[in-house]
C-alpha positions as CSV (number, residue, x, y, z in Angstrom):
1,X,1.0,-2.1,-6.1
2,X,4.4,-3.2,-5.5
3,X,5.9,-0.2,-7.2
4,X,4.6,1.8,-5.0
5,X,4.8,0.2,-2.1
6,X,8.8,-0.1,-3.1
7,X,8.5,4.1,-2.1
8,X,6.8,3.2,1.5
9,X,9.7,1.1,2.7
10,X,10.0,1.9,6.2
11,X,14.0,0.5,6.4
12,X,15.2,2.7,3.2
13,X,13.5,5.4,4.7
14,X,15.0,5.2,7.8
15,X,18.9,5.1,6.1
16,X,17.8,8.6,4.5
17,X,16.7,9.8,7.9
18,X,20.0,8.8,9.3
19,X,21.6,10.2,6.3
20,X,19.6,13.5,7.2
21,X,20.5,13.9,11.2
22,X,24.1,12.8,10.4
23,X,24.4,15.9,7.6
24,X,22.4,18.6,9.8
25,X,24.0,20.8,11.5
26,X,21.7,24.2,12.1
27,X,18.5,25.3,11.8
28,X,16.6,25.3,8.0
29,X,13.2,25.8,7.3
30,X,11.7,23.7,3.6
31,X,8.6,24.8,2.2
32,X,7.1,22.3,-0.2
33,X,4.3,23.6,-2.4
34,X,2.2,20.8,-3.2
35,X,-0.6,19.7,-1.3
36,X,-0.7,16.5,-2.2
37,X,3.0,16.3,-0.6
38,X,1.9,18.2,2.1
39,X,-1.1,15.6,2.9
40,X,1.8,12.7,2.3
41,X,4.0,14.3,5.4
42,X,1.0,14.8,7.9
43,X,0.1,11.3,6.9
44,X,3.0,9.4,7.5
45,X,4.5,12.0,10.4
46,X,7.7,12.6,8.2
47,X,7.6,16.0,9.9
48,X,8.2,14.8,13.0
49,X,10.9,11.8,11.8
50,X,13.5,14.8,10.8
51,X,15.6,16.3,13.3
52,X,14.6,19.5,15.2
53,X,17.0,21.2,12.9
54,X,14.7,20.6,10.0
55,X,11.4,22.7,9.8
56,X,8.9,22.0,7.0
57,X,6.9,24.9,5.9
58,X,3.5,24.3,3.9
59,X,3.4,26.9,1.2
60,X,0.1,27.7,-1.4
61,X,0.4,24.1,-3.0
62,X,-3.3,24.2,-3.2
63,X,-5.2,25.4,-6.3
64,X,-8.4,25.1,-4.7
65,X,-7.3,26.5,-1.5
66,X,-5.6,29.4,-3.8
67,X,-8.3,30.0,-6.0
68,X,-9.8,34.1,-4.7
69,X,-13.1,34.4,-3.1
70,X,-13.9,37.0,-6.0
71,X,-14.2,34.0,-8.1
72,X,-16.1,32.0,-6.2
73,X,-18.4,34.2,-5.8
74,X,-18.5,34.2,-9.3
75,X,-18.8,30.9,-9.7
76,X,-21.7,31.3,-7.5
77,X,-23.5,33.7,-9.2
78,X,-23.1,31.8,-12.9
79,X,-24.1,28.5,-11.6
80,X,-27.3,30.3,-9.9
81,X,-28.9,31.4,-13.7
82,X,-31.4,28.8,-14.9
83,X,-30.0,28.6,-17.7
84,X,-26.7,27.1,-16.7
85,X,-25.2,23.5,-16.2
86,X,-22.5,24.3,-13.9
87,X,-19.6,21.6,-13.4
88,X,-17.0,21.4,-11.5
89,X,-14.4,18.6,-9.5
90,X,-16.0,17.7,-6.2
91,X,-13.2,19.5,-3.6
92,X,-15.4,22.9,-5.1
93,X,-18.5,22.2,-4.0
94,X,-17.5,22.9,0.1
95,X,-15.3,25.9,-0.4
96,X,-17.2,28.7,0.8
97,X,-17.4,32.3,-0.8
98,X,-19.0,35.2,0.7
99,X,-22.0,33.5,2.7
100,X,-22.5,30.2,0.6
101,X,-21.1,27.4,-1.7
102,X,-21.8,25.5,-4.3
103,X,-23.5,23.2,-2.6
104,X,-26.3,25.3,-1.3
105,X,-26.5,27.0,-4.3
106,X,-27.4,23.3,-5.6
107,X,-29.9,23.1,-3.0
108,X,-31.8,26.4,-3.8
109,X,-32.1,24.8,-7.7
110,X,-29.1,25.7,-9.3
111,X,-28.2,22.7,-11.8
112,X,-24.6,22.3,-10.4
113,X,-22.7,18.7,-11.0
114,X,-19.4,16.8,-10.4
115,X,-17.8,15.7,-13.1
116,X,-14.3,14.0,-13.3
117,X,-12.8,15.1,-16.7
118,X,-13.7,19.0,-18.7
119,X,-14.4,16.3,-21.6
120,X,-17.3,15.4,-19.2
121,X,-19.0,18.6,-19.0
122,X,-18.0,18.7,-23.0
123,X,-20.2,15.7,-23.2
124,X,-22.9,17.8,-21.6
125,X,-22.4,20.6,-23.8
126,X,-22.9,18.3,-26.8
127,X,-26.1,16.2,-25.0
128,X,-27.7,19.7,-24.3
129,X,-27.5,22.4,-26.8
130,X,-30.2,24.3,-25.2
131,X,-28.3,25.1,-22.0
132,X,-25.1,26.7,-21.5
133,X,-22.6,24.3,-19.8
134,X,-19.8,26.2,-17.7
135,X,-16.8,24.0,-16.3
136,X,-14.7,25.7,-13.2
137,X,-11.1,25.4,-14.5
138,X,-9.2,25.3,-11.4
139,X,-5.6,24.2,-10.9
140,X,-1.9,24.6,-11.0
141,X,0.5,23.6,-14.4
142,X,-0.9,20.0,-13.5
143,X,-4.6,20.5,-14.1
144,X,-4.6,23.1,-16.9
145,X,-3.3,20.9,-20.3
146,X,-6.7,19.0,-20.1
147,X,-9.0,22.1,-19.7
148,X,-7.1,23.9,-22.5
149,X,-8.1,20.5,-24.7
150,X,-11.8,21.1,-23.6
151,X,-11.5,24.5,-25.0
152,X,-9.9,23.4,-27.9
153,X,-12.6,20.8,-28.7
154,X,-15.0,23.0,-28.2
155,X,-13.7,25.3,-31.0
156,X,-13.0,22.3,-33.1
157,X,-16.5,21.4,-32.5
158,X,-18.0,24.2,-33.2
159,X,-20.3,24.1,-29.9
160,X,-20.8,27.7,-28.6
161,X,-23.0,26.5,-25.2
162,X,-19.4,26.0,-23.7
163,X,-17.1,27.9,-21.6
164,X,-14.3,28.2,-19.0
165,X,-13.9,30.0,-15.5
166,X,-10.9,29.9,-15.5
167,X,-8.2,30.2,-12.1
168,X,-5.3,28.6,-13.1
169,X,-2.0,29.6,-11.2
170,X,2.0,28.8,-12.0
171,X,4.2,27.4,-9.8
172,X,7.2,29.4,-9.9
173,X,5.5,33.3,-9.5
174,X,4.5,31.9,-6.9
175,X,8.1,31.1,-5.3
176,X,9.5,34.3,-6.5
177,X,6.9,36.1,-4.4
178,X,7.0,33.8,-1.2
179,X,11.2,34.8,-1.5
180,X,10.6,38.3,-1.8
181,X,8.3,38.8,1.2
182,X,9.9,40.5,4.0
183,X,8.5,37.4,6.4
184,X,10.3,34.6,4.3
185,X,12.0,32.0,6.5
186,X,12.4,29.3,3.2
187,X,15.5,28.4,2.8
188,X,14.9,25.6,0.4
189,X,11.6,24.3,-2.0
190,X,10.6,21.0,-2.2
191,X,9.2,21.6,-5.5
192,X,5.8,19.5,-6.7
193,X,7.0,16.4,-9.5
194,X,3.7,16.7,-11.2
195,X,3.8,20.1,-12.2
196,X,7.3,19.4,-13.4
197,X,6.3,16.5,-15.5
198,X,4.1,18.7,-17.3
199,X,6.5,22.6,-17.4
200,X,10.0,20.7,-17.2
201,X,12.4,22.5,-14.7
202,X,13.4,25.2,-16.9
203,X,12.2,27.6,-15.3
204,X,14.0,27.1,-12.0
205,X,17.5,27.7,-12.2
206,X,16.8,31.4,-12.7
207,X,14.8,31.5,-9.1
208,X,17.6,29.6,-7.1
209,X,20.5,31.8,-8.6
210,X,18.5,34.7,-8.3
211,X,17.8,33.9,-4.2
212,X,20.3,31.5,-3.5
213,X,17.7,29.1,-2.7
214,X,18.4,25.1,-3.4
215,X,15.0,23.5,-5.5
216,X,14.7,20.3,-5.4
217,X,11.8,18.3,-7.8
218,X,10.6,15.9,-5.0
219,X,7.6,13.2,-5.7
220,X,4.9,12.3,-3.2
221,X,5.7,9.2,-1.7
222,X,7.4,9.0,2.1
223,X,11.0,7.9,0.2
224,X,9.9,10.7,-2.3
225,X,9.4,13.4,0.3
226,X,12.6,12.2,2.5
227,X,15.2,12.2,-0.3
228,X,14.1,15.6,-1.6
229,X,14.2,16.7,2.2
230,X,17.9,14.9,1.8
231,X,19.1,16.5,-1.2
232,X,18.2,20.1,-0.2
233,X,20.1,19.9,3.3
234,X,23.0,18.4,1.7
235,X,23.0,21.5,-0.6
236,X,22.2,23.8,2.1
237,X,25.1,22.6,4.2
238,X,27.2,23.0,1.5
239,X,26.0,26.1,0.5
240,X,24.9,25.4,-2.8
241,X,21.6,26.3,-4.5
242,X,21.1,24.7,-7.5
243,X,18.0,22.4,-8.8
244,X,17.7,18.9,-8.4
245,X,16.0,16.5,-9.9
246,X,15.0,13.8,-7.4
247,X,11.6,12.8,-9.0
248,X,13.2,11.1,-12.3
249,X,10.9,8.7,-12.9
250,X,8.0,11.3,-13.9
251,X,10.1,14.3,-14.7
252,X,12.1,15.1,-17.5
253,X,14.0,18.8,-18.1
254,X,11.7,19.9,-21.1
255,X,8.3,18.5,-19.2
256,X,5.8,17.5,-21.8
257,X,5.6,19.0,-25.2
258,X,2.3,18.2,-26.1
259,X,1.1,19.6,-23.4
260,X,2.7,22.9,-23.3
261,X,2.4,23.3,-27.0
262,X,-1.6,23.3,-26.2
263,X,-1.1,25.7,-23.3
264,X,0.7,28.1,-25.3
265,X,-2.1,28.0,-27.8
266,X,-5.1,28.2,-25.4
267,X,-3.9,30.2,-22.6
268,X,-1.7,33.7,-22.0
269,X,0.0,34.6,-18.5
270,X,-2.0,37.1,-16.3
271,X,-1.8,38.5,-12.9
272,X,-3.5,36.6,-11.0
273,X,-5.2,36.9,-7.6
274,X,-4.1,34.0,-4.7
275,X,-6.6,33.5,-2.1
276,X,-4.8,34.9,0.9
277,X,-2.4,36.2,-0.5
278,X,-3.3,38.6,-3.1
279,X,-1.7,39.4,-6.8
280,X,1.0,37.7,-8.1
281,X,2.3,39.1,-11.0
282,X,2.6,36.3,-14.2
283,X,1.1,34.0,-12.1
284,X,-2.1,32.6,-13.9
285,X,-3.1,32.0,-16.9
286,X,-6.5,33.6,-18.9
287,X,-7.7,32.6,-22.3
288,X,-5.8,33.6,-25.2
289,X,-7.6,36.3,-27.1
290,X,-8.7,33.9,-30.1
291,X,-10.7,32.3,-27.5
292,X,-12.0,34.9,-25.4
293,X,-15.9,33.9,-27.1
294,X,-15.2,30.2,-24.6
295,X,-14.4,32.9,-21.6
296,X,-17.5,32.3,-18.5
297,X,-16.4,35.3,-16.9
298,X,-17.0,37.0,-20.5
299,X,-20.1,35.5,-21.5
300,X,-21.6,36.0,-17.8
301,X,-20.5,39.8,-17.4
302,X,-20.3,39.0,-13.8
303,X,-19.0,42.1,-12.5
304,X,-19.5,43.8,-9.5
305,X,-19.1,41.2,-6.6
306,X,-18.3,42.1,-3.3
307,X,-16.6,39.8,-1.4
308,X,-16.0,39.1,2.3
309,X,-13.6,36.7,4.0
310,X,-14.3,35.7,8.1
311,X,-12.5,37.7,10.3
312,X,-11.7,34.3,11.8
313,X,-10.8,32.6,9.5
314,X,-6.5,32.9,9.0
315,X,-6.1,30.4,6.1
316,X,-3.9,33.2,4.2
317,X,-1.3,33.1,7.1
318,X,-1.4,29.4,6.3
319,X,-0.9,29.3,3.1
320,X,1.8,31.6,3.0
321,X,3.7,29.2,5.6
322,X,3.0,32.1,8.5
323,X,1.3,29.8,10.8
324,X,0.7,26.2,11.1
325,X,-3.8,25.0,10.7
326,X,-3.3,24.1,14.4
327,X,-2.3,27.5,15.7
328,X,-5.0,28.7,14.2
329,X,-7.7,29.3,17.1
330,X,-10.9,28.7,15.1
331,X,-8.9,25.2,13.8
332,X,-11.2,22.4,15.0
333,X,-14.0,23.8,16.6
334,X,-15.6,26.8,14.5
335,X,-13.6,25.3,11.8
336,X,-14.1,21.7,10.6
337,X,-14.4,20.1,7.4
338,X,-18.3,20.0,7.8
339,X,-18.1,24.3,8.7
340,X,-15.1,25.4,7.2
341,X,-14.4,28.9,7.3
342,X,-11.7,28.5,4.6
343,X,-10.9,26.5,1.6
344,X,-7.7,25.3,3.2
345,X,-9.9,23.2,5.4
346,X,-12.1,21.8,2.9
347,X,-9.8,20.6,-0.1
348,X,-8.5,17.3,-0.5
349,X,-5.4,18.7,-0.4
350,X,-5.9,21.6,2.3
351,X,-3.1,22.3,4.9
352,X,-5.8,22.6,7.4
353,X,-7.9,19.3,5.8
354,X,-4.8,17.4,6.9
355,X,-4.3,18.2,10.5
356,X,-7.6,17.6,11.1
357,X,-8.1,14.7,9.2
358,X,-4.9,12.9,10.8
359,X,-5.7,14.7,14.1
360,X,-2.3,16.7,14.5
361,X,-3.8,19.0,17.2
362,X,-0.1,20.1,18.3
363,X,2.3,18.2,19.7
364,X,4.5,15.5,18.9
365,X,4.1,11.6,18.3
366,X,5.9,9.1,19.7
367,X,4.8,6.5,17.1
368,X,7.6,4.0,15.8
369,X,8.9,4.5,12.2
370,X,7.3,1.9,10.6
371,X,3.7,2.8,11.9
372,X,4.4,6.4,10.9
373,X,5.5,5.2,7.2
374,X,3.1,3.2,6.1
């Protein structure tokens, strides 16, 4: 673990932080869109290390927070049929749609099952021809090179018990929306390294010209997170907005060509809806029309669901950066990981997951650097 722990060093970190209050000099607010990145500053209080000048915003870096209750309920009603083998990563099973999850609907019968890879519930597919096996595609550029494969395989295969519901989301619709809402306070993105390493960074220059807005491809480690933080004040100070790369060891301009080449075979864009947050144009991704037959929300027909989100519940403020999980007054009490009212409190990589699981309540800590890092 040395490697990594090379990217936890409390000293090195400190000389960036330095770096960082000695090149402030007003107010910016940095939204990184990556859970994982988010859990990484909650965790280690980075937040709190920067200077009062530096505000970081926690944007929709969450595809399972991000993923619209319409299609849960979906997902709810396909994995209900008898005849279904419904799979799915774990962080779905709690995320509530309107008036259940996947969970209870496990608990009522339903054959619903974690698996770890799409090849697993391939495997299924395979090992039960007499069921139809349906794997909840979720995810951002990161997560949906390995479902297009199961689709792939499946054609390949020739095994027609398989299909897709599919919510995959993009990145960088996603920014272009967040920067034309009238509410936008970002002046910067910490943008996520593993999306990068799969999509490249070719499609950001166009966003910071077009809204003057510095992007900097940060990694997930507290060094990670603190030179990105570095780069994009140094630019902002200097008024620059251009991208940087700061995640070099995972990210390369042109991303990974195998894996785009199978995403531009399997998938086409599509509006997509954010939970939250409604319609982003050219954000998601559907099934390409040669492979509509591998389609769940096809084969299913589910159609006409009616959806409800709490009226307490203000996860969409959160994960448009509106409000922090703690100003949220149902946050910790009606609201726990064990009774969410919102995905964002659920997921592994939740906003809301992460103050509550690291107990930021509000407030500030007054723990030295080195606890905070590691």
């Amino acid at each position: 673990m040395k490697y990594i722990e090379e990217f936890q060093d409390p000293l090195l970190a400190e000389r960036l932080l330095e770096d960082i209050h000695a090149t402030v000099t007003r107010p910016w607010a940095l939204m990184e869109v990556c859970g994982g990145q988010t859990h990484s500053i909650i965790r280690h209080g980075i937040d709190q290390l920067l200077p009062e000048e530096v505000e970081l915003i926690h944007g929709p870096g969450c595809p399972v927070c991000v993923t619209p209750l319409e299609l849960i309920d979906k997902a709810l009603e396909i994995a209900s049929r008898p005849e279904v083998i419904f799979c799915s990563f774990g962080d779905m099973l709690r995320v509530p749609g309107t008036g259940r999850d996947l969970f209870q609907v496990r608990s009522e019968g339903g054959d619903v099952r974690v698996v770890y890879s799409p090849l697993d519930a391939l495997t299924l597919a395979r090992e039960n021809p007499d069921r139809e096996v349906v794997f909840f595609g979720i995810g951002f550029e990161t997560t949906a090179p390995p479902n297009a494969m199961a689709v792939h395989q499946a054609a390949r295969l020739g095994l027609r018990n398989f299909s897709l519901l599919v919510s995959h989301v993009r990145v960088p619709p996603a920014i272009e929306a967040i920067m034309r809402s009238p509410d936008c306070r970002v002046r910067a993105f910490l943008a996520a390294g593993h999306v990068c390493s799969v999509m490249g960074t070719e499609e950001y220059p166009a966003l910071a010209e077009r809204h003057e807005v510095p992007i900097v491809v940060t990694g997930f480690e507290p060094l990670d997170i603190l030179e990105g933080v570095r780069r994009a004040v140094r630019q902002l100070e200097a008024g620059r907005h251009t991208v940087e790369n700061a995640y070099p060891r995972a990210v390369v301009a042109q991303g990974n060509p195998a894996a785009r080449a199978m995403l531009d075979e399997v998938f086409s864009t599509t509006d997509r809806g954010w939970r939250g947050i409604g319609v982003i144009p050219d954000s998601g991704w559907r099934l390409a029309p040669r492979y509509r037959e591998y389609d769940a929300e096809h084969r299913f027909s589910v159609e006409g669901i009616t959806t409800r989100e709490p009226a307490a519940c203000r996860s969409g403020e959160v994960l448009q950066g509106l409000l922090k999980p703690h100003e949220c007054e149902a946050f910790g009490t009606t609201c726990t990981p064990r009774t969410p009212l919102g995905a964002t409190m659920v997921s592994s990589e939740g906003a809301c997951a992460a103050y509550y699981l690291y107990r930021r309540l509000g407030g500030t800590t007054d723990a030295p650097l080195e606890a905070s890092i590691r």
